[in-house]
C-alpha positions in Angstrom: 43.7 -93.7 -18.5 46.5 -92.0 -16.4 46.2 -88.3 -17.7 49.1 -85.7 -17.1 47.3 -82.2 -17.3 49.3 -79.4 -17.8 48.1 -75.7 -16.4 45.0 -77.7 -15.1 44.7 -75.6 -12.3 43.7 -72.7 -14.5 40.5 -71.1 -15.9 39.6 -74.3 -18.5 40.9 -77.0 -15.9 38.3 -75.0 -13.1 35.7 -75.6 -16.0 36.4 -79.2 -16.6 38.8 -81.4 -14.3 35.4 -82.3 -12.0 33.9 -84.1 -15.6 37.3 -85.5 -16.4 38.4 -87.2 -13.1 35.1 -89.1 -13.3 36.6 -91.3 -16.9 40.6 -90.8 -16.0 42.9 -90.6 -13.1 44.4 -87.4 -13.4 47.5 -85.7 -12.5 48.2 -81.7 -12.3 51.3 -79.7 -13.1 50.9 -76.3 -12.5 52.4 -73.8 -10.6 49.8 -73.9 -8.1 47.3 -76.5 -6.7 44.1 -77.4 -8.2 40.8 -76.2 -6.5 40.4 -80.0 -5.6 43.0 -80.7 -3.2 42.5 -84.2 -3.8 44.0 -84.1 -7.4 47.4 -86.0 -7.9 49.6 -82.7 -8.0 53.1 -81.7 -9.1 54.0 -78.2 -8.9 55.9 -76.8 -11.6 56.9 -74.2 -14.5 56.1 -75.5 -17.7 59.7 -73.8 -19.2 61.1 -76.3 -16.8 62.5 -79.4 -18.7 63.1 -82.0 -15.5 60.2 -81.0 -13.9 57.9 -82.0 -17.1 59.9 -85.2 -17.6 59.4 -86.1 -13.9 55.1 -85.7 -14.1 55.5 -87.5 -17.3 56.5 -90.3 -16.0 53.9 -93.6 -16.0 51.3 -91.0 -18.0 48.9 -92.3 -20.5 48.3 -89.2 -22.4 48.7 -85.4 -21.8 46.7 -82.6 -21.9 48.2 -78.9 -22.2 46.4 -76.3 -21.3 48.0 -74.0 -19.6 47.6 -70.3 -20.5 49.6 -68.4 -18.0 48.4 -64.9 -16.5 48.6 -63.2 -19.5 48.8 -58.9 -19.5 47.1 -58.1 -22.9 48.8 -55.7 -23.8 52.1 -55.4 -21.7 55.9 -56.6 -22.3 55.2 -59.3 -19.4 52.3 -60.7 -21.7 54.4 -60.9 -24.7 57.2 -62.9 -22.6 54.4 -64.9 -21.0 52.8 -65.8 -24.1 56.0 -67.3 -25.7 57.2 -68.6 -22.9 53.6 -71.0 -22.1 52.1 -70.9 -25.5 55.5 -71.6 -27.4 58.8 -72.9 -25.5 56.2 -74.8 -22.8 54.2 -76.8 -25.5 57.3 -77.6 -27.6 59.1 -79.0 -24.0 55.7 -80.5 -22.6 55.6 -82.9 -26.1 59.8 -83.6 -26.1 59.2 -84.8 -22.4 56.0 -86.3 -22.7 57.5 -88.3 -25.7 61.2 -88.8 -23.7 58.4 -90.5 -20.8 57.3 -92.7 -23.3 53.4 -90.7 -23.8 52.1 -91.0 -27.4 49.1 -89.1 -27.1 48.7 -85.7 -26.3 45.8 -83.1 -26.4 46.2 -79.3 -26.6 43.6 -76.8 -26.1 44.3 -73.8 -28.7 41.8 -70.8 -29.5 40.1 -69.4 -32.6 41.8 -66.1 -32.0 44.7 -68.3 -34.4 42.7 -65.9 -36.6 43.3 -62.3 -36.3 39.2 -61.9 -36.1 37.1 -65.0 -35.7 34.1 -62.3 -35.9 35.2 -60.6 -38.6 34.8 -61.3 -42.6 34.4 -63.6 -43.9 31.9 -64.7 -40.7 31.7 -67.8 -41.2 34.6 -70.5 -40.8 33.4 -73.7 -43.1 36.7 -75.9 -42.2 39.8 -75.9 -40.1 41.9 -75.5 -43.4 41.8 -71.7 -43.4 45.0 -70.9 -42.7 45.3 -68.8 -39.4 46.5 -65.0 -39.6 46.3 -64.0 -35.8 49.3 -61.4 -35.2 48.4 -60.1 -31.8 50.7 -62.1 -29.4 48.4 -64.6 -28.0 46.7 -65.8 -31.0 50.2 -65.6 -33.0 52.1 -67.6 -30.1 48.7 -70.5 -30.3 49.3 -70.5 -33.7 52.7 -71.6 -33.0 51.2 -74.0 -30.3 49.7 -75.7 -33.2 53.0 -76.2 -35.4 54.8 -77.3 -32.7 52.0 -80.1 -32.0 52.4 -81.0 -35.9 55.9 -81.1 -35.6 56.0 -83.5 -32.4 53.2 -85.8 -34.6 55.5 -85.6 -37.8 59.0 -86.4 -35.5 58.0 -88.4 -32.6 54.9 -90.5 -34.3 52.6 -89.0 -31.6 48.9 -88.0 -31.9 48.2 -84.4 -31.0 44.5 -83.2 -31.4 44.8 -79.3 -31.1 40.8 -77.7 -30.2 40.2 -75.0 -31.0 38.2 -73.3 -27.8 36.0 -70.4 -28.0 35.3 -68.3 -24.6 34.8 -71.5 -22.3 32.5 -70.5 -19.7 30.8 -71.6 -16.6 27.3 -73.2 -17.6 25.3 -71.1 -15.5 27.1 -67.8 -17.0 26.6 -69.1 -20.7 22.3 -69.9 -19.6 22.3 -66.6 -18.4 23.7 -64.7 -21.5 22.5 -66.8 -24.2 19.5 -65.7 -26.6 17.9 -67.6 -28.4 18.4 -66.8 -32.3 21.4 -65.1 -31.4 24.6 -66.5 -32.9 27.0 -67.0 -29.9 30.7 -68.7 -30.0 31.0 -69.0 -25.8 31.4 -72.8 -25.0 29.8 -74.1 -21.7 32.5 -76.0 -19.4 30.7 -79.6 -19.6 30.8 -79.1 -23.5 34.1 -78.8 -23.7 35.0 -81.5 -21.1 33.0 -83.4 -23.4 35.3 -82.3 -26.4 39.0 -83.1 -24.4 37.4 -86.6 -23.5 36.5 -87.4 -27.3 39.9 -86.1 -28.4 42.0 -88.2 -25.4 40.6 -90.8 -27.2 41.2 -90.7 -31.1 44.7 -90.7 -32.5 45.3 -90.0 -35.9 48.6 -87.7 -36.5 48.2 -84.4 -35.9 44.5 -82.7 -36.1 42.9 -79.2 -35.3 39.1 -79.0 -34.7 37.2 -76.5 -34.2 35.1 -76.2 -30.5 32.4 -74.1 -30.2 28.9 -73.3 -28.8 27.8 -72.0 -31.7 25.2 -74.8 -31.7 23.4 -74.0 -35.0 26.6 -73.3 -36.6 25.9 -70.2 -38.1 29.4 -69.3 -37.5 31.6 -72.4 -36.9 31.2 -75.8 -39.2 32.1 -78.3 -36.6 31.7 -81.1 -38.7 35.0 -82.4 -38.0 34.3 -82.2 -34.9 31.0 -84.5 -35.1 32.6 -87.3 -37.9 35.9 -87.6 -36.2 35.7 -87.1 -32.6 31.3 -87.7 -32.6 31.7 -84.3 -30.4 29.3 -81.6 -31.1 27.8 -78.8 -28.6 25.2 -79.7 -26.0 24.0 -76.7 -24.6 20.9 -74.7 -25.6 19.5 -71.3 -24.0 16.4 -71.4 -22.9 13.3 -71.0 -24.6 
């Protein structure tokens, strides 16, 4: 599959772009290269219409996952934020569908909740309406309806994951405790997650990704049934 992949040369695409190019022939937009040089690239702003149309073009499928270097709590965050969470996703889908892609992927966040830690503590489906009102999580939320939208006007399949802290595998080893609830997801997991999802298309759908591998804080049973995706990793004994 020919796989557009939006802000790949960012944080998650670091994390998972070596797993992905070994199932799919992959393309990059992004503002700057990709750590692999030899990556199909096309440099570009994702607020810029002609320049998504153009990477679009003879794509498969996309994958947005661009964040953007966001300042948490500055006026250039906010502006960042809507401009890469919000106006980005809504023209990545319009030229994605204009290109004649169906199927698109894009890599939300639990903090579309105000507090994935706080009460109730325990999430036991993605039908809990999210509440996040701090920039980011409130602009992903928006991420998501826009993805719904595109499904309900264009007839394309969106799968929206839900990522929690992806990390590098070695950092997540380290850190992990056994018995110790933890929501970080290690990279290959979640490259494991975006290839399940490039793959099933059914409308608009939002699952839940996380390392939380005894789900004591996440139900991921979506995840398993639909996508037959669930966490890998395990701390060491």
């Amino acid at each position: 599959m020919k796989v557009l992949v939006i802000g790949g040369s960012g944080h998650v695409g670091g994390l998972t772009l070596p797993l992905l190019r070994e199932q799919h022939t992959l393309r990059v937009f992004d503002l700057r290269p990709p750590a692999d040089a030899t990556l199909d690239y096309v440099a570009g702003d994702v607020t810029n219409y002609d320049a998504l149309l153009g990477a679009s073009q003879g794509m498969d499928a996309l994958i947005y996952m661009a964040m953007g270097n966001l300042a948490w709590s500055e006026i250039s965050g906010i502006t960042t934020a809507f401009d890469v969470n919000a106006k980005g996703v809504y023209l990545a889908l319009k030229a994605a569908h204009d290109a004649g892609v169906a199927h698109a992927v894009y890599t939300s966040s639990m903090s579309v909740y105000k507090d994935p830690l706080a009460p109730p503590y325990y999430y036991p489906d993605e039908d809990i309406p999210p509440d996040a009102r701090h920039f980011y999580g409130l602009t992903k939320r928006f991420g998501e309806e826009i993805c719904r939208c595109a499904a309900r006007e264009y007839g394309m399949s969106v799968n929206a994951l839900r990522l929690c802290h992806p990390q590098d595998e070695a950092k997540w080893l380290a850190e992990t405790k056994a018995g110790v609830p933890t929501i970080a997801t290690t990279g290959p997991d979640v490259a494991r997650a975006l290839l399940a999802a490039l793959e099933f298309r059914c409308g608009f759908q939002a699952f839940t990704i996380s390392g939380d591998y005894e789900q004591k804080i996440m139900n991921m049973q979506k995840a398993k049934c639909l996508l037959g995706w669930a966490p890998l990793a395990r701390p060491k004994a």
